[in-house]
C-alpha positions in Angstrom: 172.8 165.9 48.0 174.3 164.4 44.7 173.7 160.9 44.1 173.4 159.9 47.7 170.3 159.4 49.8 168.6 162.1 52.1 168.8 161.5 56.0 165.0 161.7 55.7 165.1 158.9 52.8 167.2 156.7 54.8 165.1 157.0 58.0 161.8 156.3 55.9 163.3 152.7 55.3 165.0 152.5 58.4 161.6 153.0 60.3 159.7 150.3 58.3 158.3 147.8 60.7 158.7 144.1 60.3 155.6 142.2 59.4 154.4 140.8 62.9 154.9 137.0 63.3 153.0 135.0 66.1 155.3 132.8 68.1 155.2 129.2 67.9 152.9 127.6 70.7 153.3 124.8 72.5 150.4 122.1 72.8 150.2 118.9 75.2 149.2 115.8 74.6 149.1 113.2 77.3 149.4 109.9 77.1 147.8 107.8 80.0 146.0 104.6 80.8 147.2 103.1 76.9 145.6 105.7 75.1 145.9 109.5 73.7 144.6 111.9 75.2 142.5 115.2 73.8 144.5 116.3 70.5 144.3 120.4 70.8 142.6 122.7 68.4 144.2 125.2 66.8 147.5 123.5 66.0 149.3 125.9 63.3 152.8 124.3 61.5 156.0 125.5 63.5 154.1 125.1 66.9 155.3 122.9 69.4 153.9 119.5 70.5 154.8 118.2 73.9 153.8 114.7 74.5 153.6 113.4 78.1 153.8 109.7 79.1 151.8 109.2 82.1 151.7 105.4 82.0 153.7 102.5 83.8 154.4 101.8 79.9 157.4 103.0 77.0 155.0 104.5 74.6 155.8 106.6 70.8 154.2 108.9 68.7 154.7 107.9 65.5 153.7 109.9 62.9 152.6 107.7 60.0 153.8 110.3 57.2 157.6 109.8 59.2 157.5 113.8 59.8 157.6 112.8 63.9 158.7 109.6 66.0 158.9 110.4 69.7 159.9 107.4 72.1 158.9 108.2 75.6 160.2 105.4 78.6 157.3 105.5 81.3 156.7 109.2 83.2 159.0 110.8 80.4 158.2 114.2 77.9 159.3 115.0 74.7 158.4 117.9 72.2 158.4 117.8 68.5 158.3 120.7 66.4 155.3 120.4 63.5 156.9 120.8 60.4 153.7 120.9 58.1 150.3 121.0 57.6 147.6 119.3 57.3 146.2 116.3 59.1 148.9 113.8 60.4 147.9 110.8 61.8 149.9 109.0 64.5 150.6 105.9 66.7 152.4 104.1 69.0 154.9 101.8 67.8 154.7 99.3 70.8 150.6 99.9 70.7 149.2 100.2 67.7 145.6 100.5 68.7 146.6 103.9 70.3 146.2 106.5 67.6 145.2 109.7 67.1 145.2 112.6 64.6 147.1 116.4 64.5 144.9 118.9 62.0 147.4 121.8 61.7 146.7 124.9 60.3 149.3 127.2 58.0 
């Protein structure tokens, strides 16, 4: 074959796999008599969090850094996607002495 690739050439790159990449996970994180619950371990950036308000109250999570503000009325969920790493501490807005802190991974 002149100046053209071989079948066997083009099936070689062809049959390369992808690098494997680990789906994001999601993590929960309740909220419940006016305080945060257990932050999980293991929290890697581009996982999800999904915070659940089990109170009578209207609670946030706030992330101090501005990368997250969720605003959840009473017996409401919402899910952020973590967009960095490193430790992130948050809050509620309406609470303040609820706080709590995400350490994600890369």
């Amino acid at each position: 074959m002149r100046g053209g690739w071989s079948v066997a050439a083009v099936l070689a790159v062809v049959a390369v796999p992808a690098p494997a990449v680990a789906a994001p996970r999601v993590h929960t994180i309740v909220m419940d008599k006016m305080k945060f619950g257990a932050v999980p371990a293991g929290i890697r950036k581009g996982d999800v969090i999904l915070w659940v308000n089990r109170d009578m109250f209207r609670h946030t999570a706030t992330a101090r850094d501005g990368s997250f503000n969720i605003d959840l009325p009473a017996a409401k969920s919402g899910r952020t996607v973590v967009s960095k790493a490193g430790a992130i501490d948050f809050y509620c807005k309406f609470h303040p002495g609820m706080k709590g802190r995400l350490v994600v991974g890369k």
